[in-house]
BALUM-46557 format. One record per residue (C-alpha): x, z, y; residue number from 1. Coordinates in Angstrom, 3 decimals. Last residue first. Layout:
<rs>
R, u, w, v, num
R, X, Z, Y, NUM
...
</rs>
This chain:
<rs>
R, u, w, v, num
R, 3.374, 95.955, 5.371, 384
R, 6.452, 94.065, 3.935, 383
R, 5.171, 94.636, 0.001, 382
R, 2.086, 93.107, 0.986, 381
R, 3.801, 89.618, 1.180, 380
R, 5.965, 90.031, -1.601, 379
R, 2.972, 89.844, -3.521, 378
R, 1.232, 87.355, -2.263, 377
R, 4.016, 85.056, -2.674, 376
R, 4.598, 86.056, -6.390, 375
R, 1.036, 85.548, -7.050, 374
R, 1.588, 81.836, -4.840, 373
R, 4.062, 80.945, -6.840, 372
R, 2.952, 82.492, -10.645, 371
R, -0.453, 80.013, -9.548, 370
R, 1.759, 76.696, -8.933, 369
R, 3.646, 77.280, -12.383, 368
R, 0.855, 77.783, -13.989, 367
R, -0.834, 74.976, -12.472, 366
R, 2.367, 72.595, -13.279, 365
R, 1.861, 74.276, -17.023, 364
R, -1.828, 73.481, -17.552, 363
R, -2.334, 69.590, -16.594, 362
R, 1.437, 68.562, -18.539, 361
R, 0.036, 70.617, -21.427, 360
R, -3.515, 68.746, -21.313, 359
R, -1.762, 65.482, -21.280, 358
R, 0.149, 66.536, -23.799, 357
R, -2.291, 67.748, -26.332, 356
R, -4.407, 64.368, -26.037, 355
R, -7.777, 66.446, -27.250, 354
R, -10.112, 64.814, -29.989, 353
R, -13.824, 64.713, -28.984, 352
R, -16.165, 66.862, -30.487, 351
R, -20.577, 66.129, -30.530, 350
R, -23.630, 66.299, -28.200, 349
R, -26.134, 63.968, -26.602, 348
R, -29.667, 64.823, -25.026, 347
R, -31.663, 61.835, -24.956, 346
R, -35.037, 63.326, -24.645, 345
R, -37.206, 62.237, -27.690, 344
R, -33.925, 60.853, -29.841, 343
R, -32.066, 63.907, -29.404, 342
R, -28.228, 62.168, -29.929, 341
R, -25.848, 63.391, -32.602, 340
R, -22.285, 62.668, -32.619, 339
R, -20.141, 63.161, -35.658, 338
R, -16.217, 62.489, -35.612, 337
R, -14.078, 61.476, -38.629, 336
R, -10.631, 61.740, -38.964, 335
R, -8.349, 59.122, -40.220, 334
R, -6.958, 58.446, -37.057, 333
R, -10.040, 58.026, -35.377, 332
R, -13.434, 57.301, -37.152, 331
R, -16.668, 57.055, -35.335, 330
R, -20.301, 58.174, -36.687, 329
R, -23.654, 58.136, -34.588, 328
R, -26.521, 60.059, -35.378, 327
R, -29.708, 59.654, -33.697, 326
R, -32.492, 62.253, -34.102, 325
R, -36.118, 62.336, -33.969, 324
R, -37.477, 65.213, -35.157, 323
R, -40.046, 65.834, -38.697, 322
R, -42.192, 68.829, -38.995, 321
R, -43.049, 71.638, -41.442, 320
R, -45.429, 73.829, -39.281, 319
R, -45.562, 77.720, -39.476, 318
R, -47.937, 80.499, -37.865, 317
R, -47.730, 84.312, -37.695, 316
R, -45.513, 87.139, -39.408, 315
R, -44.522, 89.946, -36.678, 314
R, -41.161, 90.414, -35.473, 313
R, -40.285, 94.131, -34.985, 312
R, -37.295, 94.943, -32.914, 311
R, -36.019, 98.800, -32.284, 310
R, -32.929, 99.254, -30.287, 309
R, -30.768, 102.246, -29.865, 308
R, -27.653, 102.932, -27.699, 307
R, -27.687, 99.746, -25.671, 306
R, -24.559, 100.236, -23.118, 305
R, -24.655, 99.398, -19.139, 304
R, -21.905, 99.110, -16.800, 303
R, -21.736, 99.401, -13.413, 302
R, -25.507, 99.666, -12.983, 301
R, -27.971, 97.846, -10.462, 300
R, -30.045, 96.049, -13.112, 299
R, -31.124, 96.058, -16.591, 298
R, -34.449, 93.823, -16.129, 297
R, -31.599, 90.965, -18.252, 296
R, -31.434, 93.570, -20.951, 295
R, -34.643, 93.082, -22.216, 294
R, -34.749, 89.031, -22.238, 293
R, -31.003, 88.998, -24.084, 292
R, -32.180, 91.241, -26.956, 291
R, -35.326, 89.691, -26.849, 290
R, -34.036, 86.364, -27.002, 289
R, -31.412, 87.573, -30.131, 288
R, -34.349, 88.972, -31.963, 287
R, -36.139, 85.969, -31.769, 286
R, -33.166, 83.891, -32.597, 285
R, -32.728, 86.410, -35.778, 284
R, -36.200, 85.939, -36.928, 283
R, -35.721, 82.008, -36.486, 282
R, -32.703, 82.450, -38.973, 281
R, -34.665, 84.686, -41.277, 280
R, -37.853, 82.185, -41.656, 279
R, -35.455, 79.460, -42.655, 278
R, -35.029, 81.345, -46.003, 277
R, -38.325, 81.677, -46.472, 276
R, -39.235, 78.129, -45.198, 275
R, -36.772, 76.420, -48.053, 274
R, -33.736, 74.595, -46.660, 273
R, -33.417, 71.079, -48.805, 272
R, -35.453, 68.864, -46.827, 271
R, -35.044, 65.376, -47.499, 270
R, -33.619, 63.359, -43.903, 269
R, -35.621, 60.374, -42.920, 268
R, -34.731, 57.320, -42.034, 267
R, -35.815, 54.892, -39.747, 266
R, -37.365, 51.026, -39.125, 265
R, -40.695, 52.180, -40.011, 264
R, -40.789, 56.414, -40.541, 263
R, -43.591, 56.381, -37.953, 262
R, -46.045, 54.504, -40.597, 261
R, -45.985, 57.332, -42.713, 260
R, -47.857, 59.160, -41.117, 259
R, -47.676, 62.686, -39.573, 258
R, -49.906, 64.371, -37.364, 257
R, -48.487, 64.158, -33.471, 256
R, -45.730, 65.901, -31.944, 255
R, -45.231, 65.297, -27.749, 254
R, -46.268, 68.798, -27.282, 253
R, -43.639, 70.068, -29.585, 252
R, -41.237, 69.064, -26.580, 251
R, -37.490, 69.287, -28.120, 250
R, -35.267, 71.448, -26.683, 249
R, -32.252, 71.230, -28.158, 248
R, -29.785, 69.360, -29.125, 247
R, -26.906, 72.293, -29.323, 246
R, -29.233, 73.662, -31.641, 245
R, -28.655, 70.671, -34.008, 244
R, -25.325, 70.750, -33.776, 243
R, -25.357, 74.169, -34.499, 242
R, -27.067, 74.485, -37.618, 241
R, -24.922, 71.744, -38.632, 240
R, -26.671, 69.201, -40.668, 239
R, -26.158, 68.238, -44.357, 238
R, -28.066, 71.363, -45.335, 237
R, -31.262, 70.384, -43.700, 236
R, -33.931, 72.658, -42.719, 235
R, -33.607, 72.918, -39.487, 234
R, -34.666, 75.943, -37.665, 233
R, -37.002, 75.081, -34.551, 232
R, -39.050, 77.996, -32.587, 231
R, -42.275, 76.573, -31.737, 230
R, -43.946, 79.501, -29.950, 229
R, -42.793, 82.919, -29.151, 228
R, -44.889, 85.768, -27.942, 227
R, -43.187, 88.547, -25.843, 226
R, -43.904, 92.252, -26.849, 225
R, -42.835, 95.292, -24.591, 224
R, -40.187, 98.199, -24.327, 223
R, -37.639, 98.998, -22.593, 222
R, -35.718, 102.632, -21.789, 221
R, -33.113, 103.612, -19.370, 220
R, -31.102, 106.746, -19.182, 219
R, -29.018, 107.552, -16.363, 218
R, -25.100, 108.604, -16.227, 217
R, -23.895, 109.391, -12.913, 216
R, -19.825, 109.187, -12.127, 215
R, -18.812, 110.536, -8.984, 214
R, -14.852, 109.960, -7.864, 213
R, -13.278, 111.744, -5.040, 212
R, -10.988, 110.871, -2.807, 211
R, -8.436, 114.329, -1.872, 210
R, -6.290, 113.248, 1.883, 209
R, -8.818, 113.750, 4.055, 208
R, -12.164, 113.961, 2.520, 207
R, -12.374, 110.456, 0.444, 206
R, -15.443, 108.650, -1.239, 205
R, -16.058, 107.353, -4.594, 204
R, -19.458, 106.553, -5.960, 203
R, -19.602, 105.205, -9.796, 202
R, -23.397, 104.238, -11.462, 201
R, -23.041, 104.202, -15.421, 200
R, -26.713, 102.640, -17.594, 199
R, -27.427, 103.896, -21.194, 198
R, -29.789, 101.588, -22.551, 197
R, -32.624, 102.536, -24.570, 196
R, -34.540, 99.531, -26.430, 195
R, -38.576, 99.039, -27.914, 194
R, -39.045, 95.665, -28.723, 193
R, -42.118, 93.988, -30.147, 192
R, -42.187, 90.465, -31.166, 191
R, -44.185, 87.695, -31.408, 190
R, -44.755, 84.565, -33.905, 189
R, -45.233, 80.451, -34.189, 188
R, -42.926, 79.045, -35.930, 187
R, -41.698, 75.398, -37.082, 186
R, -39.686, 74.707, -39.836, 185
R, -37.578, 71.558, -39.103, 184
R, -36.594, 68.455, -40.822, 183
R, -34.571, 65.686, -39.111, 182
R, -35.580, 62.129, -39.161, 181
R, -32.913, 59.952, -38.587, 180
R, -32.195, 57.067, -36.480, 179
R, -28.794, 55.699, -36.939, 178
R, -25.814, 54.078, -35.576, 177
R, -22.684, 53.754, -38.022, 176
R, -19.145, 52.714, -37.539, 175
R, -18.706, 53.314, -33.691, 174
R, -15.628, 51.858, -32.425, 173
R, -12.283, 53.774, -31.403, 172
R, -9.626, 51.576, -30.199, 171
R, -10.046, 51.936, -26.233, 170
R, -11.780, 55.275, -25.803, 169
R, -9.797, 56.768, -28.204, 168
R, -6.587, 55.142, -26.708, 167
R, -7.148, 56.234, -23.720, 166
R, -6.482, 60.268, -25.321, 165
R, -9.433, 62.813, -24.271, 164
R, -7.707, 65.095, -21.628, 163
R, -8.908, 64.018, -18.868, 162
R, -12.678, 63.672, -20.242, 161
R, -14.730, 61.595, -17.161, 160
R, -16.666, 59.376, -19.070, 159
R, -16.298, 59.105, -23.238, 158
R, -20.133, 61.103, -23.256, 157
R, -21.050, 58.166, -20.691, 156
R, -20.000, 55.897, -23.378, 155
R, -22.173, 57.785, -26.572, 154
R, -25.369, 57.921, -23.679, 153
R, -24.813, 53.918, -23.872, 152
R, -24.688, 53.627, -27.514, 151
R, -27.928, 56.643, -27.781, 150
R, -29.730, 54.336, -25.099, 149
R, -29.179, 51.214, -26.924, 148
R, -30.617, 52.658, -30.417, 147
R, -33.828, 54.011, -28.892, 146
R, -34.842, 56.971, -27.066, 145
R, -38.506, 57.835, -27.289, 144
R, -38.268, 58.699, -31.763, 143
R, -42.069, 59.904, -32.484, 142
R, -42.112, 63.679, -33.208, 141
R, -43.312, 64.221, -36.449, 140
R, -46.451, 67.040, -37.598, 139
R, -47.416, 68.202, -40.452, 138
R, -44.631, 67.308, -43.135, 137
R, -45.669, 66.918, -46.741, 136
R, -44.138, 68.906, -49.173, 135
R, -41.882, 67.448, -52.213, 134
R, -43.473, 65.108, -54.129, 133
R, -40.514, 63.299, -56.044, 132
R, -39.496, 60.095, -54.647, 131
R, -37.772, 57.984, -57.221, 130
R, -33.851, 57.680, -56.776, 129
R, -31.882, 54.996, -55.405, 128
R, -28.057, 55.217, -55.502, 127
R, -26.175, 52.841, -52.893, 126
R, -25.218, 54.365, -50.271, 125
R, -22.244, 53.129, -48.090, 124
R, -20.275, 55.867, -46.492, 123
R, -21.220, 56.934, -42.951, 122
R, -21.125, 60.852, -43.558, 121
R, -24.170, 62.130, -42.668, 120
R, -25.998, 59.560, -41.624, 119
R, -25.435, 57.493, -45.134, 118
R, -24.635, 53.671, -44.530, 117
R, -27.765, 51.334, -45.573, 116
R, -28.608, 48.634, -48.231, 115
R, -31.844, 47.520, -48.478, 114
R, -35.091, 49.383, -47.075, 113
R, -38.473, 48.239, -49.342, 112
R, -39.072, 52.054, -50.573, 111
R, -39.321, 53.088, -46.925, 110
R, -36.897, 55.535, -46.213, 109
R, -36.042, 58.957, -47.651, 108
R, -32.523, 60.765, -46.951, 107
R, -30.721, 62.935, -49.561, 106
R, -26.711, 63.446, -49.081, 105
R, -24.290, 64.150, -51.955, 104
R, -21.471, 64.041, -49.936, 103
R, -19.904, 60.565, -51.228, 102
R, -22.905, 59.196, -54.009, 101
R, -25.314, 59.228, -51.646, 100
R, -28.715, 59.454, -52.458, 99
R, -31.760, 57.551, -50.515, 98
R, -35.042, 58.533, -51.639, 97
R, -38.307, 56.406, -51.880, 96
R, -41.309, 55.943, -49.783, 95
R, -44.219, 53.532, -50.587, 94
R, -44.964, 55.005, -54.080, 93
R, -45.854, 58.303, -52.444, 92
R, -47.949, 57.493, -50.242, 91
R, -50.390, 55.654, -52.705, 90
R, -50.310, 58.618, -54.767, 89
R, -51.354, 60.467, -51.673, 88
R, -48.595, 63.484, -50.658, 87
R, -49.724, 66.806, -50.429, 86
R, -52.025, 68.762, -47.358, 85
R, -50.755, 71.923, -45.957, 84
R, -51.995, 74.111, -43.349, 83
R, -50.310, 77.161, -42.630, 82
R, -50.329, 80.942, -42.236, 81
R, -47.289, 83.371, -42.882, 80
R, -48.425, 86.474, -44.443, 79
R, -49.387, 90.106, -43.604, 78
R, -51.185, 89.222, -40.641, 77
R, -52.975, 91.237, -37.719, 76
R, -49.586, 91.536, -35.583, 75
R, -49.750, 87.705, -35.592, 74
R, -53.355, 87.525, -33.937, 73
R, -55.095, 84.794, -35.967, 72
R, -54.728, 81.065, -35.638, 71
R, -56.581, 79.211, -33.200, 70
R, -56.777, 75.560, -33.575, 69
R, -55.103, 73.403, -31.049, 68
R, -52.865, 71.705, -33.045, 67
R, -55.137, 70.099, -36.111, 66
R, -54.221, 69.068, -39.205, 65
R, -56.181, 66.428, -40.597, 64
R, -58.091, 66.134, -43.319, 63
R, -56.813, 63.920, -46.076, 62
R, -58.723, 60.516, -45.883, 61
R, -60.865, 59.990, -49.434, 60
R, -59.266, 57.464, -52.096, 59
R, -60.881, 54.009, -52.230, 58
R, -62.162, 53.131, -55.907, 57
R, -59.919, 51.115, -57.871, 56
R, -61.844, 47.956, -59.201, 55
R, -58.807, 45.772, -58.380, 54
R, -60.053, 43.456, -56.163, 53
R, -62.275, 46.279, -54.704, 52
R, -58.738, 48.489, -54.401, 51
R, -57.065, 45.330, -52.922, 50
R, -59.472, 45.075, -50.081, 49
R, -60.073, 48.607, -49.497, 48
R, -56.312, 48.968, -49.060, 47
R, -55.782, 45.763, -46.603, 46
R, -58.926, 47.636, -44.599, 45
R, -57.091, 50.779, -44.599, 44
R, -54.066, 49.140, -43.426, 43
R, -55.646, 47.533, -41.121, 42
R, -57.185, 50.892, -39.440, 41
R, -53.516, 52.125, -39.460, 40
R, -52.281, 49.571, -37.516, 39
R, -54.829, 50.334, -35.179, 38
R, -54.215, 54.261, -34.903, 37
R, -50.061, 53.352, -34.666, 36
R, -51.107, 50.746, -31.891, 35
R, -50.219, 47.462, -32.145, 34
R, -47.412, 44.942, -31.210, 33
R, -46.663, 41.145, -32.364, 32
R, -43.289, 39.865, -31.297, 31
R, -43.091, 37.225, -33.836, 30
R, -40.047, 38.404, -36.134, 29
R, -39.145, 41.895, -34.693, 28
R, -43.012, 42.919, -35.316, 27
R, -43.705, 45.880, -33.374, 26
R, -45.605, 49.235, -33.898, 25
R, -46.236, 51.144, -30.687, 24
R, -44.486, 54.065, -28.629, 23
R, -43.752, 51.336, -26.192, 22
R, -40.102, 52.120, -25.906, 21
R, -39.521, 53.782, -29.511, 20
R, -41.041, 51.285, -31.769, 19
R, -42.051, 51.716, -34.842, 18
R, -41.029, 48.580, -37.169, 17
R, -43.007, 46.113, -39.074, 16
R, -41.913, 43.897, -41.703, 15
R, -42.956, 40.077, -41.215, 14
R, -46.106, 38.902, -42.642, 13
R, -46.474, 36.051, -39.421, 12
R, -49.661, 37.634, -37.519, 11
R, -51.124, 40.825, -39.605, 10
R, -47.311, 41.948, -39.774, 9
R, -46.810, 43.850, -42.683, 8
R, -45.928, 47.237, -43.433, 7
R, -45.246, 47.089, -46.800, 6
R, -46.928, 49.032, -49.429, 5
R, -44.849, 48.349, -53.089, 4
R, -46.657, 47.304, -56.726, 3
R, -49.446, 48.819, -58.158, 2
R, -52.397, 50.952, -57.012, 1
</rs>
């Protein structure tokens, strides 16, 4: 095939976009909306048409990745599973990737998308590089929130901060609004724990004028096995781990099998964070849940200890998959601040600059206030 695939309009030849409200593909030109699965089937037919034109026989559908099929047990493998399919030809001449020349950022778009500002950083990029077949993701979460929602979720964000400075609020405008897809490894695994906690128990009573103090020390042992499933680790460089995190959750049941045709009117970010080495950081969340899940049937004790611990997370299932995310850039006073919006549920995180004296003036009248009424109490107990 030669030349560029745009995603026409059938009606007027405009470019299509994805659309987050209706979860359809929408011409911005003549209003015209379809169906991903229908827009697809055109496409096909446009393809068929040129390739008979041509004399390029059609290329055979990829097969599909499917959710619901059963995987084995993950204490039974000795490798990660997953189904992978590559990149068409025809696929890969319609995306292209994005670099910028300030942070070094990778995104892919649509080989047809003009100039843009990079996500990461909000400078102007302007180097175009030929996409180079990296993996194919599996699944992508369609964007649900779109570009009005993150502005307006960005003002409420601005609401009720006493100690963010007027003038933010007042001078600051956002220089960059955009949709980006963010790559993730997805897992599927369990674990098995096995922890001993040492638990203290303190009874005090008094006999006259002797109180006496009992301290008990007991023993307490957990064990079990808790399956996980979907655990997210990006695998983007440019992104804070815990930005990200701070986004979630995101609703895997929502993800459907990747095309192309989702990435219309966005961006996507270029994984750079192999699996292996995002493997380790969902490990360690897994442990950390555990951890946290074990200790939480601890109960009744003064204090509790964990004097030995035993975790073993088994190798099961893993997805490469795309999530919506907008990221919106501002600039105050020469520093730059990075919000990030979860564009399937709207979620929205990111710093805001403090106005040190208004938070001084807050903090020392309380102090002030609090060393009064200390003092107060004080004095009172003292003339019993």
């Amino acid at each position: 095939m030669t030349g560029t695939v745009e995603y026409k309009c059938p009606a007027c030849g405009g470019a299509m976009e994805f659309d987050s409200a209706t979860q359809k593909m929408k011409c911005p030109f003549c209003g015209t909306e379809l169906e991903v699965e229908e827009f697809l089937r055109l496409q096909e037919q446009e393809e068929a048409k040129r390739a008979e034109t041509s004399g390029v026989s059609e290329l055979s559908e990829p097969a599909e990745v499917k959710a619901g099929e059963s995987a084995q047990k993950p204490e039974e493998q000795k490798s990660w599973e997953s189904e992978k399919e590559g990149w068409s030809p025809e696929e890969a001449e319609q995306i292209c990737v994005y670099i910028c020349q300030s942070c070094g950022g990778e995104i892919v778009a649509e080989a047809t998308t003009g100039a843009m500002s990079c996500p990461f950083c909000g400078n102007h990029v302007t180097v175009r590089g030929k996409f180079e077949q990296d993996a194919k993701p599996d699944y992508v979460i369609p964007f649900k929130k779109n570009k009005q929602e993150a502005k307006a979720a960005y003002r409420k964000h601005l609401e009720r901060k006493p100690f963010l400075p007027k003038v933010f609020s007042k001078e600051n405008h956002i220089d960059e609004i955009r949709g980006l897809y963010v790559p993730f490894w997805i897992f599927d695994t369990q674990a098995e724990g096995d922890i001993s906690y040492e638990g203290e128990k303190i009874r005090k009573w008094r006999i006259g004028d002797i109180e006496y103090t009992e301290h008990e020390l007991y023993q307490i042992q957990r064990s079990g096995r808790i399956e996980f499933r979907h655990i997210p680790a990006d695998a983007s460089r440019k992104m804070e781990d815990t930005l990200m995190e701070s986004i979630e959750p995101y609703e895997f049941s929502e993800a459907v099998p990747f095309e192309l045709a989702y990435l219309a009117g966005y961006v996507a970010d270029r994984y750079d964070v192999e699996r292996k080495e995002c493997e380790k950081r969902a490990k360690e969340r897994v442990k950390a849940s555990v951890e946290r899940e074990f200790a939480a049937t601890v109960e009744g004790y003064l204090a509790v200890s964990c004097t030995d611990s035993r975790l073993d997370v088994s190798k099961g299932r893993y997805w490469y998959t795309l999530y919506p995310v907008w990221m919106l850039n501002t600039t105050w006073k020469g520093k730059q601040y990075t919000f990030a919006m979860n564009g399937q549920t709207g979620k929205f995180v990111g710093d805001l600059p403090m106005d040190k004296k208004a938070f001084w003036m807050f903090v020392l009248p309380c102090g002030l206030i609090l060393s009064v009424v200390i003092y107060a109490i004080v004095w009172l107990l003292s003339m019993l």
